[in-house]
N, C-alpha and C positions, 0 to 999 in steps of 0.2 A: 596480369603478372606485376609485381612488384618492381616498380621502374626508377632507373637515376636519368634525368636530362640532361644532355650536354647542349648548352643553349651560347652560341655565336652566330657568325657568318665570315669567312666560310669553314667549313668543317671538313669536307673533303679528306684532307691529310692528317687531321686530329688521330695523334696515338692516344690519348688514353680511354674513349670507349671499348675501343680492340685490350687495351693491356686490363680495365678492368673486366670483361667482359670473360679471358681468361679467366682469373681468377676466380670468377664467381663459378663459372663450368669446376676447374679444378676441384672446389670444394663443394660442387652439390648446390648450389645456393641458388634457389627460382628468382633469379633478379639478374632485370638488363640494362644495359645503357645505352636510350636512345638519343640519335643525335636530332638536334632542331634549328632547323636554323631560323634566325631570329634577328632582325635588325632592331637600333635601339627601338623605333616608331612602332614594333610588336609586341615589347616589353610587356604593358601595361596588361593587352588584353589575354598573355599566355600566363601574368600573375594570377588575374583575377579566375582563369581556369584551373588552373593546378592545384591552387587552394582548397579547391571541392575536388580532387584527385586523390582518392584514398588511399592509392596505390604507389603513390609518386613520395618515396624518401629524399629527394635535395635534387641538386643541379651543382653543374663541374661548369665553372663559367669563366667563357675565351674572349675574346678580340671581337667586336666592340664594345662589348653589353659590363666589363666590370666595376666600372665606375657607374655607370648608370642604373645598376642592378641595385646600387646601395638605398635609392630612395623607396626599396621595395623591404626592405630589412627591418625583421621588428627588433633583431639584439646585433652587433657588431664586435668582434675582438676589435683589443689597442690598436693594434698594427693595422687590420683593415680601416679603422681612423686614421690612423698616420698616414697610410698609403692613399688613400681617399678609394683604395679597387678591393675588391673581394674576386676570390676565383672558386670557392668554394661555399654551397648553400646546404643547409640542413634544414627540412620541413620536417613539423612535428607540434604536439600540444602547444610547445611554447613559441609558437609562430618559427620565423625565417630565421635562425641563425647564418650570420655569413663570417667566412674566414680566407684568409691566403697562405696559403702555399707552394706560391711560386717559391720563395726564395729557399724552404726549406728543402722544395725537392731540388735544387743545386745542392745544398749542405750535403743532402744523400749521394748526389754525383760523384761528387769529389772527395766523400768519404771513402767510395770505389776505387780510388786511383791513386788516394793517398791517405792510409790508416795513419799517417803521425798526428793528425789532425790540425783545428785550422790556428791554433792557439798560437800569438808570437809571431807570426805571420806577414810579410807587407803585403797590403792589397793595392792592384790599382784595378777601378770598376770606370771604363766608361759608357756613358750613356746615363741619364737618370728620370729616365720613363718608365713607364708600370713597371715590367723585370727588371729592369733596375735598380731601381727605388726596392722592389721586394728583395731581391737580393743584398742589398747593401745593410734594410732594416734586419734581418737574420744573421746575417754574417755578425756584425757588433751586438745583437741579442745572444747570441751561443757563444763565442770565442773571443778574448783578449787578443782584436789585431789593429795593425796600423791602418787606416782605410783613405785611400785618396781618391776623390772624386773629381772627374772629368766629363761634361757636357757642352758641345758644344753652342750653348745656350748657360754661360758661366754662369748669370741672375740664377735661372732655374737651380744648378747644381748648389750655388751658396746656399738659397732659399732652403734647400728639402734638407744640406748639411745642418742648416739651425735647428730643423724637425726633429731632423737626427738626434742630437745632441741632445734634447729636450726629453727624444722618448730613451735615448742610452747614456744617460750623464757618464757615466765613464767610460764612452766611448772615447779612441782617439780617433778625429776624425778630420780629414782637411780637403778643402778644391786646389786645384791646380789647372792654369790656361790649357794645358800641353799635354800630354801622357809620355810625361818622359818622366826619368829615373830607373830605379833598380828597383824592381820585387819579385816575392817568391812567388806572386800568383798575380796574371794579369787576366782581366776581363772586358769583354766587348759584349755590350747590353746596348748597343746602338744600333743602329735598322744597316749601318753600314757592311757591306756586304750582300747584301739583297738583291742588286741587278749588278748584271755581268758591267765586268770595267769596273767597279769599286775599286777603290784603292785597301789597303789596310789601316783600319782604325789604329793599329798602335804599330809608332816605329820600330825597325827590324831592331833597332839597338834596343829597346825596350823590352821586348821579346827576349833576344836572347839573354839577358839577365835574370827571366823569370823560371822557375821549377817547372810550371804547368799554366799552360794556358786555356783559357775560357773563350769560344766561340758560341754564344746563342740562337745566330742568325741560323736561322733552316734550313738556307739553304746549303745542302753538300759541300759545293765547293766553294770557297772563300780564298778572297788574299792574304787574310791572315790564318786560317786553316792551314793552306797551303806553304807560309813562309814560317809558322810552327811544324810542321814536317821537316823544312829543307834545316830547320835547325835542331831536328830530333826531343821536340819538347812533347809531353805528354797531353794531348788535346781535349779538354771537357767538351761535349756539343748539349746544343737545348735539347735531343729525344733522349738524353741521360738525364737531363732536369728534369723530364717527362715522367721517367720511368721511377725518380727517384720519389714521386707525390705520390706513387698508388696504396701503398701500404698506409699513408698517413690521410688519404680520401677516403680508404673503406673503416680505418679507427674512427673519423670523425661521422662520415653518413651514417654507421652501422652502429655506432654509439650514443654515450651521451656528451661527447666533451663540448665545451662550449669555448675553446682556443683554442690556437695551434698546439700552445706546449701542455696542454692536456692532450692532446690527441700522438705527441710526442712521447709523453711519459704514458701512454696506454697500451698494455700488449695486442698484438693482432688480433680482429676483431673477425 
């Protein structure tokens, strides 16, 4: 049968085999999503298999393997250059295409929650790690917003803001020590929140200033999940970022695009 691989470690909790796996049931479609798991040190020898797999259209690819996946890539979108991670591969004549769509299945999230969309916007994103980085490079790719970047690793956060800059010249785009001020949209792309006792990555006064807030972390419950309820704010989580890549994994695997915003601009596939 015609296979997609979902290649990480660990994969356990991964939603998007289950959500594309619907899909493909839904429409009749003989194609599944096996999951693999795969540490970097398996890489090499599950390329050099797959490639003589005639049956294997791409790989959806997690936590460890993105950045490392890239030295397997015969073509790369911009963005997966910028980002230095791919989470998205297509096998085919023209070798390995790889792409990201982290940050656009967020665009699709929070297109959910809020049709005004993101244009005009202040952003504060902190964290600027793979999702974060992908997110921040889509966010000022699609919409005219203000974008402040917050890591606690400020070198890193300046560094990836010049990237930025470079791959979105008119972006507006700035760091900041602190996650403070006023915006319509705050985000937490930082691992904070993970184990119980975390505090909240962004102050309660931060929060309530914003329209809607962005929690990524997985796990359910959070402090700042939690203190966006007790202020009635509208909460994005990362299995809505999840959910928001499927349409734009089966344009890209099931197609021919060879970048996001083709696989963007392509009707369902």
């Amino acid at each position: 049968m015609r296979h997609i691989d979902m290649i990480g470690t660990p994969l356990d909790h991964a939603r998007s085999p289950d959500l594309l796996n619907r899909s493909f049931r839904d429409r009749g479609e003989a194609i599944t999503v096996v999951r693999r798991e795969l540490a970097p040190d398996d890489l090499a020898a599950y390329a050099a298999g797959v490639r003589q797999d005639r049956e294997a259209i791409g790989a959806i690819v997690t936590t460890p393997l993105k950045q490392a996946v890239l030295a397997h890539l015969d073509q790369q979108s911009a963005l997966v250059s910028l980002l230095g991670a791919c989470n998205c591969i297509r096998f085919g004549e023209d070798g390995w295409v790889g792409v990201n769509f982290d940050g656009f299945g967020f665009l699709a999230a929070h297109a959910a929650i809020d049709d005004a969309g993101m244009g005009g916007k202040r952003v504060l994103l902190v964290g600027c790690g793979g999702a974060g980085s992908a997110i921040a490079a889509s966010l000022v790719e699609e919409a005219d917003i203000a974008l402040t970047l917050c890591d606690i690793d400020h070198d890193r956060a300046a560094a990836f803001a010049r990237r930025l800059v470079a791959f979105a010249p008119t972006g507006r785009i700035q760091t900041t020590l602190a996650p403070a001020g006023a915006f319509d949209l705050v985000i937490n792309a930082s691992t904070v929140g993970m184990h119980p006792g975390d505090p909240s990555p962004i102050p309660a006064k931060t929060v309530a200033s914003a329209g809607i807030v962005a929690d990524i972390v997985t796990v359910p419950d959070t402090a700042l999940k939690r203190l966006a309820a007790d202020l009635n704010k509208p909460v994005l989580i990362g299995d809505a970022m999840v959910a928001g890549q499927i349409a734009l994994f089966r344009r890209f695997l099931l197609g021919d695009a060879r970048t996001e915003r083709d696989a963007l601009n392509t009707k369902e596939a």
